[in-house]
C-alpha positions in Angstrom: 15.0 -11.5 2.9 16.1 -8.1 2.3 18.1 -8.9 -0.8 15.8 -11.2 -2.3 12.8 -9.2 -2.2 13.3 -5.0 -2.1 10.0 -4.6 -3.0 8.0 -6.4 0.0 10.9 -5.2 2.1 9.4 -1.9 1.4 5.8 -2.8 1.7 7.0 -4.7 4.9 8.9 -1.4 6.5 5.6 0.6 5.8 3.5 -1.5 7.7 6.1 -1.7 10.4 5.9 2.3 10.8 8.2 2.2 13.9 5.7 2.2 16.3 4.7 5.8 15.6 2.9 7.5 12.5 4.9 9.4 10.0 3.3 13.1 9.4 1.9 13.5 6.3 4.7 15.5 5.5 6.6 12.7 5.9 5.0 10.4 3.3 6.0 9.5 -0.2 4.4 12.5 -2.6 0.6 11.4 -4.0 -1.7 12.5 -5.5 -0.3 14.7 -8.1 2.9 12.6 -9.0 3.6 11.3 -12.2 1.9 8.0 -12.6 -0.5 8.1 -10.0 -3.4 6.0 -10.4 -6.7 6.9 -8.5 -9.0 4.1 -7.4 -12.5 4.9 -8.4 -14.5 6.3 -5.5 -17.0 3.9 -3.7 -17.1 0.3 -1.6 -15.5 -2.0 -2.0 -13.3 -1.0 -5.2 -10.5 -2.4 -7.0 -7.6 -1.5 -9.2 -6.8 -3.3 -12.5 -4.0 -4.7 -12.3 -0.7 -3.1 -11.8 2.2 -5.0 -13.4 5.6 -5.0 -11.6 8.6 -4.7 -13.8 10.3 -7.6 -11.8 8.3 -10.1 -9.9 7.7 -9.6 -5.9 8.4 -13.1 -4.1 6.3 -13.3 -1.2 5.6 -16.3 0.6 7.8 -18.2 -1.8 5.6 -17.7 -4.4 6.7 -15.0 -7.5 3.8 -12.4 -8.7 4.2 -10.1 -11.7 1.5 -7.9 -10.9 -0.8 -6.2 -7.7 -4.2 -5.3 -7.0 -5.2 -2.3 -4.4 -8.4 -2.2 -3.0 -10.7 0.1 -1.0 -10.4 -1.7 2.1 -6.8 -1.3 2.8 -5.2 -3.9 1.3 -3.0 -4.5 -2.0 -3.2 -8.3 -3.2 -1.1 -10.2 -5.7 -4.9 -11.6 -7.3 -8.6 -10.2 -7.9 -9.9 -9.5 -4.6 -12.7 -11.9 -3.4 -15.8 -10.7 -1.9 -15.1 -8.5 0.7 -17.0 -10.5 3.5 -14.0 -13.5 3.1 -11.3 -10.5 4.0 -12.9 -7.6 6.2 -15.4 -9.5 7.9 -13.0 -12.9 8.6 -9.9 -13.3 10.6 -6.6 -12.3 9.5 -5.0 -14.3 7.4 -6.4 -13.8 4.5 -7.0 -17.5 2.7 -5.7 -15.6 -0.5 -1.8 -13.0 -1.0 -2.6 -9.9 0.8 -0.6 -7.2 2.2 -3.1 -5.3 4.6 -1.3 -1.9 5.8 -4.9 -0.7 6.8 -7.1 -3.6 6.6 -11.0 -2.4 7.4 -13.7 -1.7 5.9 -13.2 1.4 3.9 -15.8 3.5 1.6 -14.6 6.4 -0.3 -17.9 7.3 -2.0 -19.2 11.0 -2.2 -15.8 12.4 -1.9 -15.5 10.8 1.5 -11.2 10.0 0.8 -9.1 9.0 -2.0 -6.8 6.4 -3.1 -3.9 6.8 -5.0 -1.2 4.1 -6.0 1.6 3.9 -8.4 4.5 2.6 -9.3 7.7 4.6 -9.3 11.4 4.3 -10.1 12.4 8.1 -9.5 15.6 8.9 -7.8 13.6 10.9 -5.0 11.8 8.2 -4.3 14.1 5.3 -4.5 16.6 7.5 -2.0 13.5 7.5 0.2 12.7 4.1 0.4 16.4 3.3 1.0 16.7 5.8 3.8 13.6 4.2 5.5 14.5 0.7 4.5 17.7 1.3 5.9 16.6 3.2 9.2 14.1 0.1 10.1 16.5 -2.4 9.4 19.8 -1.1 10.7 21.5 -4.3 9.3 20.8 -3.5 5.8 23.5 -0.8 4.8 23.8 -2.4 1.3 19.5 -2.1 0.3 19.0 -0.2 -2.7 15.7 -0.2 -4.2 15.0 -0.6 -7.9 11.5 0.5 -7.8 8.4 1.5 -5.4 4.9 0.3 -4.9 3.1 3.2 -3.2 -0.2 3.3 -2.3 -1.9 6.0 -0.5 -5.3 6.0 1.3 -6.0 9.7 1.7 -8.3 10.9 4.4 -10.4 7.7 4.4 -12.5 6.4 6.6 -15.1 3.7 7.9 -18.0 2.4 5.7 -21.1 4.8 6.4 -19.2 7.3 8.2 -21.0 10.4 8.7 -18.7 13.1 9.9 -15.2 13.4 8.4 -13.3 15.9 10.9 -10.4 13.7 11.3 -10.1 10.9 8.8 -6.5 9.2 8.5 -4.3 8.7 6.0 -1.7 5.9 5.4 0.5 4.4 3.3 
């Protein structure tokens, strides 16, 4: 799998996160990067579409483009309404990678969302090293590019205090 797709091997090692969470110094750079992309703040939000410079297989199926949304989750279509996602059981009847799958508002400042894609040597050395360190088996992985999507300091729909609001990737 790791050959055929380096890009949902990626997304896949993310959501893995070795049992433990990274430090934010840890994390890919966001937020001031070249090519970030901020979602616009609110509920229930989503990107236009991001097209991928080679398509990502998943589930046997090839996509040529991704959609981030508000709530945690990066699909390979339009998101439906969010009650057939956030509210329903997991799987989602529709492609969807869920890292942090919940029901997320960023409105009033309350987080940020950034996403982009990147093909820098930094980054590509990253995502090999942690490619490589969660799959000991894959020695040869080398990336061509990275989908990365931060959710910075985000939290639940109608939270009211913010003192310690997670961030993920």
């Amino acid at each position: 799998m790791l050959g055929r797709s380096p890009l949902l091997s990626l997304f896949l090692l993310r959501l893995l996160g070795w049992g433990a969470a990274l430090p934010r110094s840890q994390l890919f750079l966001f937020g001031g990067s070249p090519g970030d992309q901020e979602l616009p703040e609110g509920d229930d939000e989503t990107s236009v579409p991001a097209p991928l410079p080679s398509p990502l297989l998943f589930y046997e199926t090839h996509f040529s483009q991704l959609y981030v949304g508000t709530n945690g989750i990066i699909s390979t279509q339009d998101f439906p309404r969010e009650t057939q996602y956030v509210d329903d059981d997991f799987p989602t009847d529709f492609p969807a990678i869920a890292p942090f799958l919940s029901d997320i508002d960023t409105s009033h400042g309350r987080g940020k969302i950034y996403y982009r894609l990147d093909d820098s040597r930094e980054v590509l050395e990253q995502a090999a090293h942690f490619i490589q360190a969660g799959f000991p088996t894959a020695t040869t992985f080398v990336p061509h590019h990275a989908f990365i999507v931060t959710w910075k300091d985000v939290g639940a729909y109608e939270e009211v205090t913010r003192s310690s609001a997670p961030s993920k990737q």
